[in-house]
N, CA, C and O of each residue as an XYZ file, in Angstrom:
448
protein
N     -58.221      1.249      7.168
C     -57.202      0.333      6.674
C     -57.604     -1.087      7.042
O     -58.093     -1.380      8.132
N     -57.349     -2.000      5.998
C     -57.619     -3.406      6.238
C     -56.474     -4.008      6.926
O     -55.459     -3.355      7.167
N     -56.627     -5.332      7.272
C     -56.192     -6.149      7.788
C     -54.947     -6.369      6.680
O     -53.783     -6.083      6.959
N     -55.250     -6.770      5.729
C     -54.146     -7.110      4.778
C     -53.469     -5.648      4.373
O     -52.263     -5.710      4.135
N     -53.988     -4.556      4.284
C     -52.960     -3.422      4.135
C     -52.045     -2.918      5.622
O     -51.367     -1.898      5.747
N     -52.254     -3.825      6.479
C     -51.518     -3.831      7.794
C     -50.457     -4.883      7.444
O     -49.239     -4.837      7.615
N     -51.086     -5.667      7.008
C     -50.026     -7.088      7.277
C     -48.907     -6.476      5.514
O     -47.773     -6.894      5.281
N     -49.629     -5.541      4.661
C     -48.561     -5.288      4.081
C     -47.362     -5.105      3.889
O     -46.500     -5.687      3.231
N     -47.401     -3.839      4.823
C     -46.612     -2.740      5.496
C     -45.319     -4.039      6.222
O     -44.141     -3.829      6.512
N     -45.741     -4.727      6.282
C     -44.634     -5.701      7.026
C     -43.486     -6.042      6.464
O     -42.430     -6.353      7.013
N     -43.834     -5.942      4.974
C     -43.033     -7.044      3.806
C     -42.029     -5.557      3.146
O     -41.139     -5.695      2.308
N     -42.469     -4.108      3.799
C     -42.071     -2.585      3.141
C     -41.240     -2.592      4.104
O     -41.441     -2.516      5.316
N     -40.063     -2.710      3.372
C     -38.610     -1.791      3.490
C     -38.426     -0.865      3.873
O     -37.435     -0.733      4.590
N     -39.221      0.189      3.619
C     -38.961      1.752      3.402
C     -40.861      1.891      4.569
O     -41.645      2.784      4.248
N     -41.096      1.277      5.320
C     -41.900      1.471      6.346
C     -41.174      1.991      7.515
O     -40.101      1.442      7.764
N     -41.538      2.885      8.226
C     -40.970      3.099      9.627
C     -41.166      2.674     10.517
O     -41.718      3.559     11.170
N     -41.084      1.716     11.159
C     -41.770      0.911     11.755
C     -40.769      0.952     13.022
O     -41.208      0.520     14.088
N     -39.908      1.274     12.985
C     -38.872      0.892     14.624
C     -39.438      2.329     15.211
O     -40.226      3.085     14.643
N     -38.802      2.503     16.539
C     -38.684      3.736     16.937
C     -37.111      3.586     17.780
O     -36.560      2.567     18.197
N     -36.667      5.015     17.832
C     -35.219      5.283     17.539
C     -34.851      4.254     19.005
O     -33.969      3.419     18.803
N     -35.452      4.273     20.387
C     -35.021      3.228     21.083
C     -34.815      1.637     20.397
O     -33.758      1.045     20.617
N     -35.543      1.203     19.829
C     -35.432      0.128     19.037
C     -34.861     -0.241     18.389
O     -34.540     -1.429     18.366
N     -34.359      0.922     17.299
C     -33.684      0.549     15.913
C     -32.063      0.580     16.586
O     -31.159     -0.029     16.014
N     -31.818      1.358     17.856
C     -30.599      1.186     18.437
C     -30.189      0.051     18.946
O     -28.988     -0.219     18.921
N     -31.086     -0.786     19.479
C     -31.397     -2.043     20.215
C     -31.038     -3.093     19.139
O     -30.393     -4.101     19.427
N     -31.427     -2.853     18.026
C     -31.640     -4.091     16.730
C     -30.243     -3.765     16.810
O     -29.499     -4.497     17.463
N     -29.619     -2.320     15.970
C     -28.045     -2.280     15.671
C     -27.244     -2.280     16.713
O     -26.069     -2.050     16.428
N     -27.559     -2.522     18.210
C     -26.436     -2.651     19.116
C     -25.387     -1.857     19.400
O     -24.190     -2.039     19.623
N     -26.488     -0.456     19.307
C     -25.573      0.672     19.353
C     -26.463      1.924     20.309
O     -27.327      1.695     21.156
N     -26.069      2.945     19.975
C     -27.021      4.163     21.474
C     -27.801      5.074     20.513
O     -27.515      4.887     19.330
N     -28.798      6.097     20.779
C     -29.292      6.274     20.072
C     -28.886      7.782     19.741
O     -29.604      8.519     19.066
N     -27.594      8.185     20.316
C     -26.413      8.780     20.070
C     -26.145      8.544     18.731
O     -26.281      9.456     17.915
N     -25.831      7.585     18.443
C     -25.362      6.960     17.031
C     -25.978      6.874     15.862
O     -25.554      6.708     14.718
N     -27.326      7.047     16.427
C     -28.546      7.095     15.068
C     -28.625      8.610     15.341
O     -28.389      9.043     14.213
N     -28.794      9.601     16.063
C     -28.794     11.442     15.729
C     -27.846     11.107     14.841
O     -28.262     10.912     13.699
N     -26.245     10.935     15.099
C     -25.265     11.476     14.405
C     -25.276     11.459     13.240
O     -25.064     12.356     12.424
N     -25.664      9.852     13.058
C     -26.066      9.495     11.301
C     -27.144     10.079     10.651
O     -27.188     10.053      9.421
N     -28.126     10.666     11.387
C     -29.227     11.340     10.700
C     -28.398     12.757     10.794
O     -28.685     13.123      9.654
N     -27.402     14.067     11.416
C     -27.084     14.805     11.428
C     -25.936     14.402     10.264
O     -25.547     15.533      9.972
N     -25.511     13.900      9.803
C     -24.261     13.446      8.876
C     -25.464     13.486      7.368
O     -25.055     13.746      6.237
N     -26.708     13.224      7.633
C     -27.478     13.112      6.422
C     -27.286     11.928      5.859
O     -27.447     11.883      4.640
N     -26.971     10.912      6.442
C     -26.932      9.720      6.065
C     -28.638      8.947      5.494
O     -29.107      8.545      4.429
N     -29.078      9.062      6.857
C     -30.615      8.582      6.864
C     -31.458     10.028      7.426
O     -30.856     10.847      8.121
N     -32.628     10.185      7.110
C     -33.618     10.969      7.853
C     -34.646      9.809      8.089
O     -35.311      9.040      7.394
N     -34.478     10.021      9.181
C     -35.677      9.327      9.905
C     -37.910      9.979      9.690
O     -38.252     11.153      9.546
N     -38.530      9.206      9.730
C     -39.793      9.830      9.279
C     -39.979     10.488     10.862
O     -38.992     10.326     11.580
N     -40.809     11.003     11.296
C     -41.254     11.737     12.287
C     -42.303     11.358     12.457
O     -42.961     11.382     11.417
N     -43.062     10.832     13.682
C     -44.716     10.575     14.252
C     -45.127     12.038     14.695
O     -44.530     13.101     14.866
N     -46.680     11.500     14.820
C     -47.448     12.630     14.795
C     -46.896     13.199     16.079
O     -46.669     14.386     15.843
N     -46.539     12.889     17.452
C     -45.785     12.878     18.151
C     -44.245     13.848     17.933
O     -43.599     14.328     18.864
N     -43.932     13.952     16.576
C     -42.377     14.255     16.896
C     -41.528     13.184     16.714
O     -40.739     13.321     15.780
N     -41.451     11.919     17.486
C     -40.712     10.778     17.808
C     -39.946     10.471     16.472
O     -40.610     10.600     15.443
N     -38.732     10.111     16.360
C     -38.039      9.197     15.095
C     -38.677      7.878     14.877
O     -38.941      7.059     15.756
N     -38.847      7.789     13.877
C     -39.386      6.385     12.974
C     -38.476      5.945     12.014
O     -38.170      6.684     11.079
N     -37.923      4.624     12.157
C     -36.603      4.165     11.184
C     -37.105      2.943     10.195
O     -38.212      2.650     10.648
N     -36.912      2.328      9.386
C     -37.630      1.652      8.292
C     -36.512      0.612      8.469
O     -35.493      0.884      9.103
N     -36.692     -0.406      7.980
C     -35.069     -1.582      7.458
C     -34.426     -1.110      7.235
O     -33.377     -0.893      7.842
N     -34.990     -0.526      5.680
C     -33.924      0.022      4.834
C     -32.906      0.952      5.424
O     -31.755      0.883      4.994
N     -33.196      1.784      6.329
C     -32.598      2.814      7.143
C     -31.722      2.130      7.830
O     -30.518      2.386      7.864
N     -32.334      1.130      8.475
C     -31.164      0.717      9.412
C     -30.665     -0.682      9.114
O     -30.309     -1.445     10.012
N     -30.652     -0.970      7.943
C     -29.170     -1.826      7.055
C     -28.540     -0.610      6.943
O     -27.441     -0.704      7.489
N     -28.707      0.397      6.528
C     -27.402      1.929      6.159
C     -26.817      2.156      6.901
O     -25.590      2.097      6.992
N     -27.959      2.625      7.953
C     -26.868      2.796      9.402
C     -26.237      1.459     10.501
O     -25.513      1.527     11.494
N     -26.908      0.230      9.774
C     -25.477     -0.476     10.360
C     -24.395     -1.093      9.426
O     -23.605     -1.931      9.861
N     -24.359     -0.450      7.483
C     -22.804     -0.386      7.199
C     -22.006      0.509      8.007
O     -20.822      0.270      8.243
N     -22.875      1.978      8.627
C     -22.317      3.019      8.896
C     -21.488      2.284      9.982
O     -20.270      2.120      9.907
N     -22.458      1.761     11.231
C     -21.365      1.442     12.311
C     -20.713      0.443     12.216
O     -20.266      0.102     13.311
N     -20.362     -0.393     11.168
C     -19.072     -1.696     10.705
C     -18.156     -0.302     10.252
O     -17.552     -0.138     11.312
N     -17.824      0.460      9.627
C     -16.882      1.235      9.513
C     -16.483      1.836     10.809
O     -15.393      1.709     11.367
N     -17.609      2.570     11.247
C     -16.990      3.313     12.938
C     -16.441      2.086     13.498
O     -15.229      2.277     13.401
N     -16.598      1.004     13.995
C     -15.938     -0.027     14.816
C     -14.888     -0.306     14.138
O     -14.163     -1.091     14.751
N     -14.481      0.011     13.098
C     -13.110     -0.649     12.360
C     -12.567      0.965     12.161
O     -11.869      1.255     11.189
N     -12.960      1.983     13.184
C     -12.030      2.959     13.428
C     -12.434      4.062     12.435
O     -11.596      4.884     12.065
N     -13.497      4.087     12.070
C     -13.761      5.496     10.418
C     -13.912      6.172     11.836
O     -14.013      5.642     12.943
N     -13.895      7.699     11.413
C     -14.756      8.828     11.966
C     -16.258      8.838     11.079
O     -16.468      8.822      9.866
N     -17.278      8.874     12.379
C     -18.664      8.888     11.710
C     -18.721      9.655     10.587
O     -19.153      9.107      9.573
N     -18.375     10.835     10.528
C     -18.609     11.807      9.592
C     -17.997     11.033      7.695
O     -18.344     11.098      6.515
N     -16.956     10.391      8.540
C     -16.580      9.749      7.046
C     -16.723      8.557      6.688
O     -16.441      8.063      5.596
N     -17.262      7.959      7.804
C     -18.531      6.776      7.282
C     -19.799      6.650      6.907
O     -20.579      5.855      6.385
N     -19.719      7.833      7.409
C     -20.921      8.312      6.293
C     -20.991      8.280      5.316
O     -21.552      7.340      4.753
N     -20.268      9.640      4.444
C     -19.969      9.965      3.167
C     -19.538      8.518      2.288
O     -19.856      8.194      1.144
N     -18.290      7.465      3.775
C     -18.564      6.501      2.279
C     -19.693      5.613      1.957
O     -19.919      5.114      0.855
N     -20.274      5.490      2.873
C     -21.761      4.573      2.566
C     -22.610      5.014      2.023
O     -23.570      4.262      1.853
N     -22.721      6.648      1.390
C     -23.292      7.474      0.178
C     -22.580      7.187     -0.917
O     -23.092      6.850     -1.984
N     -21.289      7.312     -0.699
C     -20.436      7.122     -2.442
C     -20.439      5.528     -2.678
O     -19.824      5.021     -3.616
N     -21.204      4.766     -1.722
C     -20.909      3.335     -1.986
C     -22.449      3.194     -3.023
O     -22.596      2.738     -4.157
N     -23.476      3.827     -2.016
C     -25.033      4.152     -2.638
C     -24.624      4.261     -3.869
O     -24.546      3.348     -4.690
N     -24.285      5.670     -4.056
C     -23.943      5.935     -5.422
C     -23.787      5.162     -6.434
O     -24.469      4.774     -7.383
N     -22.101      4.929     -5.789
C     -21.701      4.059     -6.877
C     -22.500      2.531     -7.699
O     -22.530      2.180     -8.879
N     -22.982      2.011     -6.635
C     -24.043      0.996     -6.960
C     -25.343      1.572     -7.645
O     -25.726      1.032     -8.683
N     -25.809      2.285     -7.295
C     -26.437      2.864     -8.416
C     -25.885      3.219     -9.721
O     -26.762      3.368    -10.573
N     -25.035      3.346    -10.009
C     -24.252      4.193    -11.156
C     -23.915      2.836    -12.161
O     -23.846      2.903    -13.388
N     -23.712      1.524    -11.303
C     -23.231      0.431    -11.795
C     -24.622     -0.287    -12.324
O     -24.593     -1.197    -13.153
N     -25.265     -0.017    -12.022
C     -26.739     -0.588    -12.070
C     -27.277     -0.372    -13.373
O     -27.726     -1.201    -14.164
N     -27.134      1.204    -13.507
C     -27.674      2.174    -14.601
C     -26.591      1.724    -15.867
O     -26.928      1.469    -17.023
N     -25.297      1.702    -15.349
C     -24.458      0.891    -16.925
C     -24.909     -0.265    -16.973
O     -25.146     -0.319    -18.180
N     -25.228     -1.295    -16.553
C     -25.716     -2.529    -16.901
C     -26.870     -2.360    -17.278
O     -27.164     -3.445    -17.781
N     -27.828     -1.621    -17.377
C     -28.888     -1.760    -17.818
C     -28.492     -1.044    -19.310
O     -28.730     -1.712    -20.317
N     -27.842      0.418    -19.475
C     -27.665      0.184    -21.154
C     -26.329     -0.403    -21.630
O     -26.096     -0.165    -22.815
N     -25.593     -0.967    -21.113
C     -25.151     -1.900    -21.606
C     -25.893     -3.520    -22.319
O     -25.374     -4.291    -23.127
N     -26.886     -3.579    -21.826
C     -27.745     -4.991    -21.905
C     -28.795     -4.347    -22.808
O     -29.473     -5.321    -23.135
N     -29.313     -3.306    -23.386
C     -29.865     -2.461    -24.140
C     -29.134     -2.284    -25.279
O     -29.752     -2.483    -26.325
N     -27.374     -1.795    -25.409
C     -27.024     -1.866    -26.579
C     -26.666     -3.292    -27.096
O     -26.844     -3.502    -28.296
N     -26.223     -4.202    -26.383
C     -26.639     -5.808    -26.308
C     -27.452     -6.083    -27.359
O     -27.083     -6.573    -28.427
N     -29.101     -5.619    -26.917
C     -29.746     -6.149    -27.530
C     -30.535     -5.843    -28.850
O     -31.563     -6.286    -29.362
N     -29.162     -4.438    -29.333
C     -29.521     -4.046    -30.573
C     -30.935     -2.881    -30.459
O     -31.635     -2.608    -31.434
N     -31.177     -2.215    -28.856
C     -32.008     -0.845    -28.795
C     -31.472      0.150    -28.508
O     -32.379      0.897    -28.141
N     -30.584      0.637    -28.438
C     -29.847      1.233    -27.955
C     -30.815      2.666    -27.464
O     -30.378      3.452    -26.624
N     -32.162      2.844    -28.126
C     -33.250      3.799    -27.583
C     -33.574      3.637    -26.110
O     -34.023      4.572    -25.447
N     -33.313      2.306    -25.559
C     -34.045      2.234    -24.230
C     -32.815      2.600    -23.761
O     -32.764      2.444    -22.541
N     -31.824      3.013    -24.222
C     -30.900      3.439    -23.080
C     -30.185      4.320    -22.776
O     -29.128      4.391    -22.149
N     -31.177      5.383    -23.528
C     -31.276      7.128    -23.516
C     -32.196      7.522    -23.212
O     -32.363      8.741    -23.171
């Protein structure tokens, strides 16, 4: 691996790059709190050759909507589920705007 496919990996979202002491440290929480959310199926964490949890950004922006709900009193289990139906739903909103802006523009093929 080069130098610049190192310095890539920096700018990737979806890199694992924390380890679970860390990514608890960034969200200001225990690492209690990151099992639960990976046992809730919120996030799966990647695994090192080691075994060890590996968490990415992307992972842990999720799991800290998760803990703004637990601190404003959710039960984990159902702060979970809503920060999936929130996923969802933003996805779902995404996918109508795109054929919506397709039948817009008179293709209505690109949006089947």
């Amino acid at each position: 691996m080069t130098a610049g496919e190192s310095f890539d990996r920096l700018d990737d979202d979806d890199y694992p790059a924390y380890t679970m002491g860390r990514a608890a440290e960034i969200l200001g929480t225990t690492q209690g709190f990151l099992r639960a959310v990976g046992e809730a199926r919120l996030i799966t964490p990647l695994r090192s050759e080691g075994g060890h949890r590996r968490y990415s950004r992307y992972q842990l922006r999720i799991a800290a909507r998760a803990r703004e709900l637990v601190d404003q009193g959710t039960p984990i289990e159902a702060a979970c589920r809503i920060v999936i139906l929130e996923d969802q739903l933003e996805e779902a909103q995404r996918i109508n705007a795109e054929y919506r802006h397709a039948a817009a523009s008179g293709n209505p093929a690109t949006a089947g």
